[in-house]
C-alpha positions, 0 to 999 in steps of 0.5 A, spaced: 500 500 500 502 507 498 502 510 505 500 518 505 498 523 510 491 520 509 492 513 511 497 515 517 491 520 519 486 513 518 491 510 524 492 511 531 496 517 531 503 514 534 511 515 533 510 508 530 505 509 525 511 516 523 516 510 523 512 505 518 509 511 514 517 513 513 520 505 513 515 504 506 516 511 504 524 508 503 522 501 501 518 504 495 523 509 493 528 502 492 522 499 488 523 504 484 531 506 483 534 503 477 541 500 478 545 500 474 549 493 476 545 487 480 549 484 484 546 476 485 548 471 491 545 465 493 547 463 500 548 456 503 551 455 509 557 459 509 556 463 516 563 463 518 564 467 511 557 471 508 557 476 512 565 479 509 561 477 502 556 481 503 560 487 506 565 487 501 559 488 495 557 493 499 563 497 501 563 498 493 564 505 491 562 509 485 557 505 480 549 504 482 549 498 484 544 493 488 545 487 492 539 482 492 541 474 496 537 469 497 539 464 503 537 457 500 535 454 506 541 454 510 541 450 516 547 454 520 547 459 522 546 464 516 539 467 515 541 470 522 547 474 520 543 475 513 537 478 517 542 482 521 546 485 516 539 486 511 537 491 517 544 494 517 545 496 509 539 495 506 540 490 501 534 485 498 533 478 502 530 473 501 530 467 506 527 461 504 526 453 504 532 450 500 532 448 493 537 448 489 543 452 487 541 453 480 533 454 482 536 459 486 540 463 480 534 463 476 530 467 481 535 471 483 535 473 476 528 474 476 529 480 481 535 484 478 533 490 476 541 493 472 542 493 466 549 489 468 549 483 472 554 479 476 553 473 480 557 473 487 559 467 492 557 468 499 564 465 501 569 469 496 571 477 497 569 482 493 576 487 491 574 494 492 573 498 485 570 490 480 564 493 479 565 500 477 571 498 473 567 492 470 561 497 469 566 502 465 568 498 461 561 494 459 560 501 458 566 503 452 565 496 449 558 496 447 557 491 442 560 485 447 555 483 452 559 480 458 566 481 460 571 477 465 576 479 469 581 476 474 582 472 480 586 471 486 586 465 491 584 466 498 585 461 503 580 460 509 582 465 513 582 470 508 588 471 506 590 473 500 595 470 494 599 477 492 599 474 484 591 472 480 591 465 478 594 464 471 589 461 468 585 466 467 590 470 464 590 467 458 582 469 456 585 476 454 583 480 450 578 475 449 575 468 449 571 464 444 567 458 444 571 455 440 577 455 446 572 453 452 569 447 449 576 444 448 578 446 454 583 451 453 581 456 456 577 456 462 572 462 465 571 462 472 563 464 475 566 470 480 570 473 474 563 475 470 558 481 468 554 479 464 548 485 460 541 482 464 537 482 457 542 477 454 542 472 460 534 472 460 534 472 453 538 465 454 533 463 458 538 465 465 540 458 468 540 451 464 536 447 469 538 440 467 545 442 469 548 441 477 553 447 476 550 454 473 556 457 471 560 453 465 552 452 460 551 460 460 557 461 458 558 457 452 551 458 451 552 466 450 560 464 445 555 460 441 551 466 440 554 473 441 561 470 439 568 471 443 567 476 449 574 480 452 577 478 459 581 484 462 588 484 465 585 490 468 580 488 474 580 483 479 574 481 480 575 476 486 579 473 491 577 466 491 576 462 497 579 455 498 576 451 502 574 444 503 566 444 501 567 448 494 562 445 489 567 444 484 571 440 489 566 434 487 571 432 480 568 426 479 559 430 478 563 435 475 566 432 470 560 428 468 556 434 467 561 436 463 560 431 458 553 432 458 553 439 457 558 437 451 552 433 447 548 440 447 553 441 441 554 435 438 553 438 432 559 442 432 566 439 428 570 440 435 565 435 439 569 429 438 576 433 439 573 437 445 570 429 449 576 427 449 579 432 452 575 433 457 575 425 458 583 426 458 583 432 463 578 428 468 583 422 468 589 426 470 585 429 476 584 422 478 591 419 477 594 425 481 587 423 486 586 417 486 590 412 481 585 406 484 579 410 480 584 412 475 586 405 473 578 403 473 576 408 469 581 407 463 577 404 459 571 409 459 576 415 459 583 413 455 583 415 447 589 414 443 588 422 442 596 427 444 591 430 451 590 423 453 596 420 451 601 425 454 598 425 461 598 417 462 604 417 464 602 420 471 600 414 473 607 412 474 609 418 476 611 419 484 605 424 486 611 428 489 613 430 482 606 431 479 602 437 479 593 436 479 
């Protein structure tokens, strides 16, 4: 309900009645603003690490921008500190029954309201200045509809590496589909702003996939074309701990698999599965050679990614990098 001086007379006139009629006064105004970035965080059970999340998206300087978390059922402590923090700053939240991490990016891209967007892990640090930065140079290159920058570990407790992980510097200028499927190159989920419109128009999120990240972004180089990555903005310090999706390499890299199918009609289908089934048994020669051993005849090829990578399998773990 619009609240005016006519439905505050209707009421009992109390300082409480002043103090709702200025609350939904504020919340209408935020109703109406349009940011210009939307920042997109699900949240699951991270309490030790999203308030520093929320803070560091909200310490943001110099661009219009706004924060929109959803809590997906945590069953820590977070929704507390969440509702706690919401009270504080003033971003949107949602707290809600748990359902899925990929429901969950759906509909907070229902709620984004900015003409960019970027999603952002509860358990990772945003550096001072990424959205303003990304937003410029969204901004300067209007025929690109996303960007990507870089990325530094950070370990449990917050320390952060003093150099961005090198993989993600080999994107610049840009990265293509055609590098992605064969796993040249590699975009990481916290490095991104994307224009809102073109992820909708996607259809947002494949929910046939576990993992949210990898199917949007080759969805958008299949069909915009190559994208830039800068050398200029780090846009996250990644934090690294023993509960980070990713670290499931198996689920991962099956899903990977039924992602490629999407593009089976692409000429580097056939090349691209056998460098990702090369990929998966070296994780495993390094994590479990037991499981790399069992797997040889559903991942092996006579292809040079495989073949220069059997060898880790009588290699001294010592001597071997994952």
């Amino acid at each position: 309900m619009e609240y005016s001086i006519t439905n505050m007379f209707a009421e009992k006139m109390t300082e409480d009645v002043y103090v709702k009629a200025f609350a939904e006064g504020v919340e209408m105004e935020q109703r109406e603003h349009v940011p210009l970035v939307s920042v997109v965080m699900a949240s699951y059970n991270h309490e030790q690490y999203v308030e520093a999340a929320v803070r560091s998206v909200m310490e943001q300087k110099g661009v219009d921008f706004e924060l929109v978390v959803i809590d997906d059922g945590s069953t820590d402590h977070s929704p507390d500190i969440l509702e706690k923090l919401q009270g504080e700053l003033g971003f949107r939240y949602v707290h809600r029954p748990n359902q899925g991490l990929v429901a969950t990016m759906n509909e907070l891209l229902s709620m984004a309201r900015g003409k960019y967007y970027c999603s952002f892990a509860s358990d990772d640090i945003m550096p001072p200045d990424r959205l303003k930065k990304q937003s410029d140079f969204l901004a300067r290159h209007v025929n690109n509809v996303a960007c990507f920058g870089q990325v530094k570990e950070m370990d449990e407790n917050g320390h952060v590496a003093k150099d961005v992980i090198p993989l993600y510097m080999k994107n610049v200028p840009q990265v293509s589909f055609e590098q992605v499927i064969v796993s040249d190159r590699a975009l990481h989920g916290c490095s991104e702003m994307l224009v809102t419109d073109v992820v909708r128009d996607l259809g947002g999120y494949d929910k046939r996939f576990y993992f949210e990240d990898m199917p949007l972004y080759l969805a958008i180089l299949y069909k915009y074309g190559p994208q830039p990555a800068s050398a200029d903005f780090v846009c996250c310090y990644y934090r690294v701990h023993g509960e980070n999706m990713h670290g499931d390499h198996g689920r991962m890299y099956r899903e990977i698999l039924r992602l490629l199918e999407l593009y089976k009609g692409h000429k580097l289908y056939r090349t691209a599965c056998r460098r990702w089934k090369a990929r998966w048994f070296s994780t495993l020669a390094y994590k479990d050679r037991g499981e790399a051993f069992r797997k040889l005849p559903e991942l092996a090829s006579l292809s040079p990614a495989f073949l220069l990578r059997l060898p880790k399998l009588f290699i001294p773990k010592r001597f071997l990098k994952c």
